[in-house]
C-alpha angles and dihedrals in degrees: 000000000000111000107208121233122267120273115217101189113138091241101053105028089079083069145053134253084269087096119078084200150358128286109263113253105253102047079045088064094040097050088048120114096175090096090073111003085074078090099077096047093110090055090044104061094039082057092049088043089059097043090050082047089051098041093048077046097052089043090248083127136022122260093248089052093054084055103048086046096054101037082053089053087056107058091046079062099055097037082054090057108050088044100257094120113051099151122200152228082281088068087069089201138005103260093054082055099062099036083059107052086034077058097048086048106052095015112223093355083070088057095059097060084086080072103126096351136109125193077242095071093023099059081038091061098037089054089048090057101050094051099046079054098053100040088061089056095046089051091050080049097054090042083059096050098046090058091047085056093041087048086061101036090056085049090059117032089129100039106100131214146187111269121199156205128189079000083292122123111264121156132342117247141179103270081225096059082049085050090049094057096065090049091064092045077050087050099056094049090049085051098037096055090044083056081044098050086060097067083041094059088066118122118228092163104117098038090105112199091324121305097054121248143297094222114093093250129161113224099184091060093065091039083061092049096050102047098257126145096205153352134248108265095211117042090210089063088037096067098033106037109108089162088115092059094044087048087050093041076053100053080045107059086047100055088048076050090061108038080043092057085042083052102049093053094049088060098046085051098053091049121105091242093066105014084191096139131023109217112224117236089244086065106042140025138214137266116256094227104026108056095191097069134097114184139202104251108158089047090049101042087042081051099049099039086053085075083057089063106040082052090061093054096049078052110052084041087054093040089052097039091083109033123120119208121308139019123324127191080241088077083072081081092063096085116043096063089039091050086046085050102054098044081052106058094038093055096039088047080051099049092043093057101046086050095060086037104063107333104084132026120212118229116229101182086053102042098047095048088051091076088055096058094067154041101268098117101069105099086067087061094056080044090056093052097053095045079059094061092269111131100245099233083061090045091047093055085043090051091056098053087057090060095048098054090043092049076052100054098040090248133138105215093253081066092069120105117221094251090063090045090056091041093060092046129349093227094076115107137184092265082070097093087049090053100048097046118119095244099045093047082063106041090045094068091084098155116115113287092015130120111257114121101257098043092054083046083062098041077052094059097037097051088045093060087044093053094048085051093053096045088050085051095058 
């Protein structure tokens, strides 16, 4: 049997002599990954440096050959880096890429770092990599972002503001404890990714295709040089699990809820209607046709891109429904929208916080003079009854008589004399005025988490602890 030369196309060299012929053009394109996954060309050198490492170190390879393969991975690396090596569509992937300059660079040695190794637990670990890294960045983002809050919550523990249910008024509370809020919501996604970032520091590499390798090779020892913690302990699920990415895509799509909810608020401050907030010029721009306006950008754009996110992880749940062990070409969709998702949430969590930090001013006068204008401190005048003896139910429909007759007669309940308080029930006194107060409505829910003064001054001190911790921790 004649065996036919070797065709070095660039087309048909990725493959064996299997293949009567090259790929056509177009289905070549479209079955190229090189476009995005050159994102991951850091990851995936440092991964190639640690299986050469563990090969030279099983004996697989010589000693000599470990170090050719891994001074020629790092000057891919360099030559990445100041913009020398910038592969094409003809790469086909990344990881082609690389095995042919590495190739170019040490001759035949370059060809043997394929040795126990499949593109399966290769693109696995690459993409491991990539996301432990980024994860780490995010949670370094969203560290930033909770002291910025924090910066702004310790500024205005006394300045009041409207609190809400269903966007009604409900019931005045310090603008630290709302900013707080968010802090905590800051909190869970910090700690949601690090718990993420357990199932990401898996090694796959050593899986193979599928069904491992027949080479003695020693899969922890490259796990240890990579970082990892562990192993996976089935190659099938080595080379096929993308739960990682789903739990990240996840995290993710919480932490766009949150800045979105942030977002929406911010807009609803800065509108006329509140003005409880003045965007800075840095944070907003202006409208082509009306010269008077100054919009919310950076709300509005972190609102709208949280749709991108929750999108990617629709995506990567659809992709994986239907998959049967072990890897499909399918698996190639994984990284774009994790790659999307990732830039988004690092660059929303930085404009957000750039945004608290020095693009909008809150506005205390008006803020505090906001929780006058209303009813919402009515339920401290059915507290005030009970605390009176009367049971509270019939304090609450008596409550709501009060505000009935003072809707009536045009009246805030501050407006009432004391005669028309004791008219409507004997047990009114004078003290009533002190107890229904803004600031005394605040100041007055004192439990634990609440929003009286002192207690917010507490959550103050105990977020910030918590926050030191966690930046000792990075």
């Amino acid at each position: 049997m004649r065996i036919r030369a070797l065709n070095t196309s660039a087309s048909q060299s990725t493959w064996s002599q299997r293949f009567e012929s090259a790929l056509h053009p177009a289905i070549a394109r479209f079955n190229a990954s090189i476009s995005f996954d050159i994102q991951l060309i850091e990851y995936d050198l440092i991964g190639s440096q640690a299986h050469a490492k563990m090969l030279a170190h099983c004996g697989i390879l010589s000693a000599e050959d470990g170090e050719q393969l891994v001074a020629g991975l790092e000057q891919i690396r360099q030559e990445y880096r100041q913009g020398t090596f910038q592969p094409g569509i003809e790469a086909e992937d990344v990881h082609f890429a690389v095995e042919r300059r590495l190739t170019e660079l040490v001759g035949d040695v370059g060809k043997k770092l394929h040795t126990a190794r499949s593109r399966n637990d290769q693109v696995g670990t690459d993409t491991r990599l990539y996301l432990r890294d980024q994860i780490h960045q995010i949670r370094t983002h969203l560290l930033a972002f909770q002291r910025v809050l924090l910066a702004q919550a310790t500024t205005h523990v006394e300045t009041l503001i409207p609190g809400y249910t269903h966007l009604q008024r409900a019931q005045p509370l310090s603008l630290a404890h709302h900013l707080l809020a968010y802090v905590e919501m800051a909190q869970r996604d910090w700690e949601r990714l690090g718990d993420v970032a357990k199932r990401v520091n898996i090694s796959p590499l050593g899986c193979g295709a599928l069904a491992g390798t027949t080479f003695p090779i020693d899969r922890h020892y490259s796990a240890e040089l990579l970082g990892f913690d562990q192993v996976y302990a089935n190659s099938l699920d080595g080379v096929s699990d993308r739960d990682f990415a789903v739990e990240f895509l996840a995290a993710a799509s919480l932490i766009l809820v949150h800045l979105s909810r942030l977002s929406e608020e911010v807009i609803l401050w800065a509108s006329e209607e509140f003005a409880f907030v003045t965007l800075k010029d840095s944070c907003s721009t202006g409208s082509s046709i009306m010269p008077q306006k100054k919009n919310p950008d950076v709300p509005e754009l972190v609102r709208g891109k949280t749709g991108r996110v929750f999108g990617h992880l629709q995506a990567m749940l659809v992709t994986l429904k239907g998959l049967p062990l072990a890897y499909n070409k399918d698996l190639q969709e994984d990284k774009e929208g994790l790659f999307d998702a990732v830039m988004t949430v690092k660059g929303c969590l930085e404009a957000m916080t750039i945004l608290l930090e020095e693009g909008l001013e809150f506005r205390p006068t008006r803020l505090n003079a906001a929780v006058a204008e209303d009813f919402s401190n009515a339920t401290d005048v059915a507290d005030y009854l009970a605390a009176k003896g009367i049971p509270f139910r019939e304090a609450y429909n008596l409550v709501g008589q009060v505000v009935k007759t003072s809707l009536a007669a045009g009246k805030l309940l501050k407006d009432l004399s004391l005669d028309e308080w004791q008219t409507l029930h004997p047990a009114f006194d004078s003290d009533i005025y002190a107890a229904i107060a803004p600031r005394q409505v605040v100041a007055a829910r004192n439990s634990y988490g609440g929003t009286g003064f002192a207690q917010v001054r507490q959550a103050l001190q105990r977020a910030d602890e918590r926050l030191q911790s966690a930046e000792n921790e990075s």
